[in-house]
N, C-alpha and C positions, 0 to 999 in steps of 0.2 A: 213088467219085464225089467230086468236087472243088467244096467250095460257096464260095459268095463272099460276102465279108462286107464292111462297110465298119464300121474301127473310129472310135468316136469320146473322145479321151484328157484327161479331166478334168487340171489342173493343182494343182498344191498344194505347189511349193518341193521341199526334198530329200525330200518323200513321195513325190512323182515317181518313185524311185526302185522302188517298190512296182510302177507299169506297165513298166518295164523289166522287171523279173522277168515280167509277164503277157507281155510283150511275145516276151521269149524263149520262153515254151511256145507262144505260139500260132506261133511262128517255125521251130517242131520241126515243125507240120503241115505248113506252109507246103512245109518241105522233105521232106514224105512226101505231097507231091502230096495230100493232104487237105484243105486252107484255101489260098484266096485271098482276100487284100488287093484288093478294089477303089477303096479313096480312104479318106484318113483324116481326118480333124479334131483340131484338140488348141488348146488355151491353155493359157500360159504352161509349166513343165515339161514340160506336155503336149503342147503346141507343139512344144517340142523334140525330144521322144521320136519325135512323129510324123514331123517330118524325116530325125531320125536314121533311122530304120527304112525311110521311103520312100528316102533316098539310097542307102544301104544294096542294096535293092534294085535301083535303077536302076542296079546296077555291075554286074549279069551280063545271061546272054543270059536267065533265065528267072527268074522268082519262086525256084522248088524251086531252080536253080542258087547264088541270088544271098541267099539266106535265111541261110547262115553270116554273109556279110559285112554284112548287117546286124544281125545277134548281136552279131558283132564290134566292129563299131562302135559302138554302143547302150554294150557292156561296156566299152569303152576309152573314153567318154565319161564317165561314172558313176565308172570306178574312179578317172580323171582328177581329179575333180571333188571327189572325199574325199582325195588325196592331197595336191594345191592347199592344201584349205584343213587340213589335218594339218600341213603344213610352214609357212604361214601363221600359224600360233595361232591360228586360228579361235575367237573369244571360246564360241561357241554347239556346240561340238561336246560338250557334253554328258556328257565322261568318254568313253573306250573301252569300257566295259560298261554295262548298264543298273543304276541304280540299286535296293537294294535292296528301298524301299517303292515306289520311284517306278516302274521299269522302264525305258524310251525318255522319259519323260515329263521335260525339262527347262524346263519352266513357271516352276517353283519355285528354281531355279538362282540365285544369288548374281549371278553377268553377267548373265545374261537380263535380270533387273529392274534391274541397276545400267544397260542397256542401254536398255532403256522408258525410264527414266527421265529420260534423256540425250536421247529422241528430241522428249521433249518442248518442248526448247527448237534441238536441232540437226535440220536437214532434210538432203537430199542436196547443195540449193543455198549451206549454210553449211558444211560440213563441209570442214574441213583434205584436201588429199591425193587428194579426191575421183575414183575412177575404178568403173570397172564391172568387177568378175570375172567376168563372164561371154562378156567379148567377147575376149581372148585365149583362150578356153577352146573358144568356137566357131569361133574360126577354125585353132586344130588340130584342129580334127574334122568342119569342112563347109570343107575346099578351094574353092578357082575351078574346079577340074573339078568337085569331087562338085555342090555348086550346079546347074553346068551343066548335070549330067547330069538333074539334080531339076527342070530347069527347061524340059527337052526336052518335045516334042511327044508322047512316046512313054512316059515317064517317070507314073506313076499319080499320078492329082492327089490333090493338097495343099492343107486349108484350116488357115488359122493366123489366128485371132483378137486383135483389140486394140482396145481403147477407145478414140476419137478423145477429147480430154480438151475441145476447147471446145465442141463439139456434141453431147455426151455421147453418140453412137452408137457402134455398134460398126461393123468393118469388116474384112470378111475376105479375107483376103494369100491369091493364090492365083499358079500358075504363068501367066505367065513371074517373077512377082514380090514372089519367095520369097528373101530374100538373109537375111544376119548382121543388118542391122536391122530385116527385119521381125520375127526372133526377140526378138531384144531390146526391141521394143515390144510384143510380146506377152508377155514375163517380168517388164515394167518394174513392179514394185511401187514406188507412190506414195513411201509412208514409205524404201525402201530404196535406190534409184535415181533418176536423172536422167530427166525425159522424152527419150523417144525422138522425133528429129524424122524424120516421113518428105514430101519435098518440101516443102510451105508447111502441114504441120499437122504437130500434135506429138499423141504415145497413148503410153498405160498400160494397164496388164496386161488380157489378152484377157477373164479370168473374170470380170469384172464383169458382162459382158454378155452373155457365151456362152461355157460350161465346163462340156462344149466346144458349139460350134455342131455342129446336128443338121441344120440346113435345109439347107444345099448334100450334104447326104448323102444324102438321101430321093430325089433325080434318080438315082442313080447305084447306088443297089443296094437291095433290098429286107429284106436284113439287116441293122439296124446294131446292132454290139456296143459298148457307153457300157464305159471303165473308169473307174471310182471311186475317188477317191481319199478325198477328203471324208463321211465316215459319214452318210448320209441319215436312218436311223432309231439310236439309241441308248439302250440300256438302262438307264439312269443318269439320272433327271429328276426335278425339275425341277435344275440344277445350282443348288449353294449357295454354293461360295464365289468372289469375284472373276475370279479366273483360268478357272474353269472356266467360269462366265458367260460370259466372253468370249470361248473355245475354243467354245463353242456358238453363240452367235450369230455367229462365223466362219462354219460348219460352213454354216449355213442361209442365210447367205447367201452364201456363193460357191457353193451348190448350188441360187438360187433360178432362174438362167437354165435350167437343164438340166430344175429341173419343171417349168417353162412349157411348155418346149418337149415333155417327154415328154406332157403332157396334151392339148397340139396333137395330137401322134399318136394317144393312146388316142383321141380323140373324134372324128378323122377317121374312125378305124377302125370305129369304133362306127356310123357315118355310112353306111360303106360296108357293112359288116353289114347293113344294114337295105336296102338298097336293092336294086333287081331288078339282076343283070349287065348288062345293058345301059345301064340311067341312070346305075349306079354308075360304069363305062367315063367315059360322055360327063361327068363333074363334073370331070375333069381329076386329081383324086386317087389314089392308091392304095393298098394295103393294105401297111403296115410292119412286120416282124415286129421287135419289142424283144428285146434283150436285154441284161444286165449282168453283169459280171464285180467283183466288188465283196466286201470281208472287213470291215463293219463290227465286227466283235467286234475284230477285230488296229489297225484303223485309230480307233477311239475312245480309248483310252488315252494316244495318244501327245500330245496338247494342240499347240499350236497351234504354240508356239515351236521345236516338232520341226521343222518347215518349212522351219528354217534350221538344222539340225545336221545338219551335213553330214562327221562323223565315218565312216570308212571303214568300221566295224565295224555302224554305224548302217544306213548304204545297203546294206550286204550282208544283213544282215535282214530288210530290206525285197524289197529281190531275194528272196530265199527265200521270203517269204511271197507274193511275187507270185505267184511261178512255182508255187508250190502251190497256191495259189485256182485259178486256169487250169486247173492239171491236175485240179484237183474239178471245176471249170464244166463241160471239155469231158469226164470220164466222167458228168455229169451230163444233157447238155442238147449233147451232138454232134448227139444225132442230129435233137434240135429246129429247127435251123439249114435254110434251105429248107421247111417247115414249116409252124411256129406259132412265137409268141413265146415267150419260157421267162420272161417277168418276170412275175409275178404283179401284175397293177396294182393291182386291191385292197388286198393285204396288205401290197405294199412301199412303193406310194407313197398311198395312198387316195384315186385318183383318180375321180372321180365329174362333176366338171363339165366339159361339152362345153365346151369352148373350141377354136376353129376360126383359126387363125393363117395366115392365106391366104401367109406367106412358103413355108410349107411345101407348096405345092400342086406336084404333080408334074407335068412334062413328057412 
């Protein structure tokens, strides 16, 4: 039997690479008629991934057909995108191995901080040379056709998140209008890049305020799988020295959109538990089954400035470690899917207070 899921793909720089790797295992079922993709979500990396994969798709007659070619493309994006900045000099790519005390973790890095340090007084709007790597990168790997095809009536919808910067809202890019800058305004980190203008407003990176957005997903399937990039819980507390301070209070806040949002669902659910089938029906709500795909223990060490080490040796271990989490989740919790939820709310996220976020009410 073939269940449907609607993924939704947390954002976090060359961590991103990490959901590529899920991306491709869950991309293995896809093509063993096992899992369907009903609509995905993503900000910023996540964003991308999610394109990628949905374009990807829209290139055959059928998911199970068309599931290599967005393997493919997903791979030739990623391995693109270490090679770039390999030939580049990439200040931040960290060494070609991990570090002997350190591992992935280039925090500590001699550039990195000679880099911080510099950001202090340079913005994206003073800096010499000034251009975007990202934008010749996506446009070898989302064509005028692949777009179009993404952007078809037929094509499985797409939400892509971004910050509107003078209204502080956020706003989600959907089909028909899904292009190369809606991506880029949903990648746009402040410190690192230009704002994105789209018509007479200008936005920055999606995760501020949804990473990723849950609410356009809850219409459209009653499974949604969140991947993680960003370690929610961590073994390691309270952190002591600067850096890691500030790798922590990252962590919690670009993960603070996603608990809001999960706690909307646990307390609808809670809502709907309680109530007889019939009033439960008429309150417009429905019942969501959670789940996550997520390797805190692999993703906490790696500190924050990883986000930008986009060394080829670096994304390929991420890809392995993805595609291995995935393949523990689904011998863990396949058959949860169609179901029950497989997150433990309790334990993973302590959620306890009903909070009732009416964006989230179902159709």
């Amino acid at each position: 039997m073939t269940q449907r899921v609607a993924l939704a793909l947390q954002g976090g720089g060359a961590h991103g690479a990490f959901t590529w790797g899920v991306l491709d295992r869950l991309l293995d079922e896809v093509a063993q008629h096992k899992l369907e993709i009903g609509a995905l979500s993503g900000a910023s990396a996540g964003a991308i991934n999610a394109v990628l994969c949905a374009a990807g798709l829209a290139s055959g007659a059928g998911q199970a057909d068309s599931a290599p070619r967005a393997q493919a493309l997903l791979g030739n994006f990623w391995r693109a995108l270490g090679e770039r900045a390999f030939f580049a000099g990439n200040a931040l790519l960290g060494g070609l191995a991990p570090g002997f005390f350190s591992g992935w973790n280039i925090d500590w890095n001699p550039a990195v901080i000679a880099l911080d340090a510099a950001a202090l007084v340079l913005s994206p709007y003073n800096t010499p040379f000034y251009s975007n790597p990202l934008t010749p990168l996506l446009e070898d790997y989302l064509s005028p056709t692949a777009l179009g095809a993404l952007n078809h009536n037929t094509a499985l919808p797409v939400f892509v998140c971004a910050t509107n910067v003078a209204s502080g809202q956020r706003r989600l890019f959907t089909q028909p209008d899904i292009g190369l800058d809606t991506l880029l305004a949903s990648a746009c980190l402040p410190s690192h890049f230009q704002a994105i203008q789209i018509d007479a407003d200008v936005y920055w990176d999606g995760g501020y305020l949804g990473n990723p957005a849950l609410a356009p997903l809850v219409k459209l399937s009653s499974d949604i799988v969140v991947v993680s990039v960003n370690p929610i819980t961590v073994a390691k507390y309270p952190p002591r020295l600067e850096r890691a301070i500030l790798d922590r209070i990252n962590d919690i806040s670009w993960n603070a959109p996603l608990v809001l949002e999960l706690n909307a669902v646990h307390a609808i659910n809670k809502m709907l538990a309680r109530l007889p089938p019939g009033p439960g029906k008429e309150t417009g709500y429905k019942t969501i089954r959670m789940h996550m795909i997520r390797n805190d223990k692999l993703m906490e060490p790696l500190g924050f400035s990883g986000k930008s080490n986009a060394s080829p040796a670096f994304l390929a271990w991420l890809f392995d470690g993805g595609r291995d989490t995935a393949g523990r989740w689904l011998a863990q919790h396949a058959q949860d899917l169609g179901q029950r939820s497989s997150c433990d709310w309790k334990d993973d996220f302590d959620l306890e207070l009903d909070v009732i976020d009416p964006a989230l009410k179902g159709g």
